[in-house]
VONU-537280 format. One record per atom (N, C-alpha, C, O, CB): x, z, y. Coordinates in steps of 0.05 Angstrom, whole numbers, plus 5000, padded with zeros to 4 digits. Glycine has a CB too. Layout:
REM residues N
XZY/...
END
This chain:
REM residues 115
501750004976/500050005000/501850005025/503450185027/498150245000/501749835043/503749775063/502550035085/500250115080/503649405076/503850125102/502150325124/503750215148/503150355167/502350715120/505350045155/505949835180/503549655188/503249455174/508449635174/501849685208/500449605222/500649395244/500749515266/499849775226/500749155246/501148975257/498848915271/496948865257/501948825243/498548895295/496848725314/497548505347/499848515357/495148955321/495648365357/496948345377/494348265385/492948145369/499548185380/493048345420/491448255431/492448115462/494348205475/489648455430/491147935468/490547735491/489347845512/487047915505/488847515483/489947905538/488947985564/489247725578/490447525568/490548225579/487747735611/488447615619/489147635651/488347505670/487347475610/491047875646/492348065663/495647995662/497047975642/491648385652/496147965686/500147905693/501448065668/500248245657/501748095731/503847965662/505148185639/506348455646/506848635630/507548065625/506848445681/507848705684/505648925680/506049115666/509048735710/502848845697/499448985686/499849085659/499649335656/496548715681/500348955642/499948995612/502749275603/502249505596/500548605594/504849175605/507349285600/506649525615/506549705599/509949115608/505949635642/505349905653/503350105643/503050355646/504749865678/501649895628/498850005611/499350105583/498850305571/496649765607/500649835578/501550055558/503250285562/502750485548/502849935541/505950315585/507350605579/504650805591/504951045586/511050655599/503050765600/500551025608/499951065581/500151285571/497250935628/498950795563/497650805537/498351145523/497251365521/499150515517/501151005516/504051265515/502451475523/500351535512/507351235540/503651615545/503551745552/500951935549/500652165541/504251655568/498951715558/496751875541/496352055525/495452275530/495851775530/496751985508/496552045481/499152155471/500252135449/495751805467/499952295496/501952505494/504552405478/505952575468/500752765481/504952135475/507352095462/509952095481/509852155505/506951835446/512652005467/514351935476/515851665481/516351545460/515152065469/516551555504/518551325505/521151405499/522251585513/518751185530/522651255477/524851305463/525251035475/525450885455/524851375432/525550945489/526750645491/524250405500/522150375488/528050545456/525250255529/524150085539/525749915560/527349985577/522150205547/524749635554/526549485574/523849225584/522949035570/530149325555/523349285609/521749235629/523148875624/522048705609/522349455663/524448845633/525348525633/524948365606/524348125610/528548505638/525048455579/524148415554/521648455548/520448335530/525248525539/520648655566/516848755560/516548905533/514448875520/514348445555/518749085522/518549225500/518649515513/519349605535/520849135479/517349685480/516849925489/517850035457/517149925437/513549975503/519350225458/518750415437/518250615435/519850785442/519850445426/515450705424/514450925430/513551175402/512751085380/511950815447/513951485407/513551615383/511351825393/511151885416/516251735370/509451945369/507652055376/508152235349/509252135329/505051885385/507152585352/507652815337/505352705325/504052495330/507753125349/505152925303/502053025283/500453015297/498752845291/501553315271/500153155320/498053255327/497353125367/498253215388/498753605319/495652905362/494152845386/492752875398/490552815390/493552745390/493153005429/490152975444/488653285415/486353275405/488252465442/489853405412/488753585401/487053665370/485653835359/487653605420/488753315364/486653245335/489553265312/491553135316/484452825335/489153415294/491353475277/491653165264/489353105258/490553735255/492753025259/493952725247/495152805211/494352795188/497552595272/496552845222/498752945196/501152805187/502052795164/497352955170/502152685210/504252505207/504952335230/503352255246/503752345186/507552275231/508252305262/508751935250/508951825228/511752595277/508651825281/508751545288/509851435299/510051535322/507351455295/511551135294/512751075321/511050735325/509450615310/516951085318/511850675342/510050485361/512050265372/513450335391/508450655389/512449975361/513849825379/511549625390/509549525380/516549675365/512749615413/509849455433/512249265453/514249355465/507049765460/511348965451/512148705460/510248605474/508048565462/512848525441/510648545505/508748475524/510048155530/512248135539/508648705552/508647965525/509947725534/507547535548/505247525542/511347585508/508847365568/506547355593/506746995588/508646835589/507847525634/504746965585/504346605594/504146475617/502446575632/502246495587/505346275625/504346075648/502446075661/502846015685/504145875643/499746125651/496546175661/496146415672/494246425687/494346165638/497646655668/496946955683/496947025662/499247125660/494447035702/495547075634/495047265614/497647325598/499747195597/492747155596/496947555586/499747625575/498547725539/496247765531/501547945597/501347725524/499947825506/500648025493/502747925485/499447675492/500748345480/501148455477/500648535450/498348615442/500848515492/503348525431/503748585399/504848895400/506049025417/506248335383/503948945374/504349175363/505849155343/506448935336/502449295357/506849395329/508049455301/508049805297/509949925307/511449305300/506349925285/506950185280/506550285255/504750175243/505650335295/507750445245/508250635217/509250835228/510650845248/510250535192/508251065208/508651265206/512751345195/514451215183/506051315188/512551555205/516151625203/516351925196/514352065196/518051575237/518052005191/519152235178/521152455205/522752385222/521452065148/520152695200/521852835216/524352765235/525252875255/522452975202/525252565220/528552605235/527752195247/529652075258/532652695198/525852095245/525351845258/525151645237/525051425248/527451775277/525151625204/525551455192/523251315178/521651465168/527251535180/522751045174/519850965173/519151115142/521151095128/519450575174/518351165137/515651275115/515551045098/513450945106/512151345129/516150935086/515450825049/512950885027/511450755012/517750945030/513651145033/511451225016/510351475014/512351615011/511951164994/508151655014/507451955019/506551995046/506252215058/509952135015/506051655057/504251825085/501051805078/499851685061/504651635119/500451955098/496952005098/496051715101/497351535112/495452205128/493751705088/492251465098/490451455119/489451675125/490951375080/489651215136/488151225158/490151365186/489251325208/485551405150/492351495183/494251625204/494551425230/493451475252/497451675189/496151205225/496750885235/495250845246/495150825270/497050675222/493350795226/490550635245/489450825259/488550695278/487750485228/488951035263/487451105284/489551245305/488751365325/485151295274/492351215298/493251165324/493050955339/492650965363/495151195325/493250705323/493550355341/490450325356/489650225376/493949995312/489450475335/485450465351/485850585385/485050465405/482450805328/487450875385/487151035404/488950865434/488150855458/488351355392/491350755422/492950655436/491550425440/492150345462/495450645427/490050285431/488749905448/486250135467/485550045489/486149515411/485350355460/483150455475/484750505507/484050395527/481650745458/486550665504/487650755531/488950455541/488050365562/490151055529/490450345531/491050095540/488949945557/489349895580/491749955518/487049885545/484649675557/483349805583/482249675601/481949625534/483750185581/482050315596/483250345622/482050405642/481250555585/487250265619/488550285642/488549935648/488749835670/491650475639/488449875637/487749505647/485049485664/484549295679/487149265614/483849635660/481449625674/480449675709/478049665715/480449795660/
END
């Protein structure tokens, strides 16, 4: 059972819009930026067990790629799995559903600071 979560959605918001929304996304949701470069439109981001007050049970990290088209819209990919105490991706023994309802929570605050 794979638990790397792949997505990418379409705005049609400048890429810097998108790339700032997402680090709020972050932030939100009380995580951390471990690494970001504004000129690339990448983000790497980690989030504890426990979010916004809801126990998880397994900590996450988050790479997020903002890349902007010719027309104004930009588009913004994901990649997250779950990781192990010391930062290392998880293989096998994570919770199920963990991932996804972080990537759920993160497109929610995303869209809500695009707004």
């Amino acid at each position: 059972m794979p638990y790397t979560v792949k997505e990418s959605r379409t705005y049609e918001k400048p890429k810097e819009n998108c790339f700032q929304a997402a680090q709020k996304a972050i932030a939100g949701l009380e995580g951390k930026v471990l690494a970001e470069d504004a000129g690339a439109g990448t983000i790497k981001g980690q989030f504890d067990k426990t979010i916004l007050g809801k126990v998880l049970g397994d900590r996450s990290q988050i790479l997020v790629a903002v890349s902007g088209s010719d027309d104004g819209s930009s588009t913004v990919a994901i990649e997250a799995y779950p990781i192990n105490p010391v930062g290392q991706k998880l293989m096998f023994g994570a919770r199920k559903g963990v991932v996804p309802t972080v990537v759920s929570w993160f497109w929610a605050h995303l869209e809500h600071n695009l707004a």
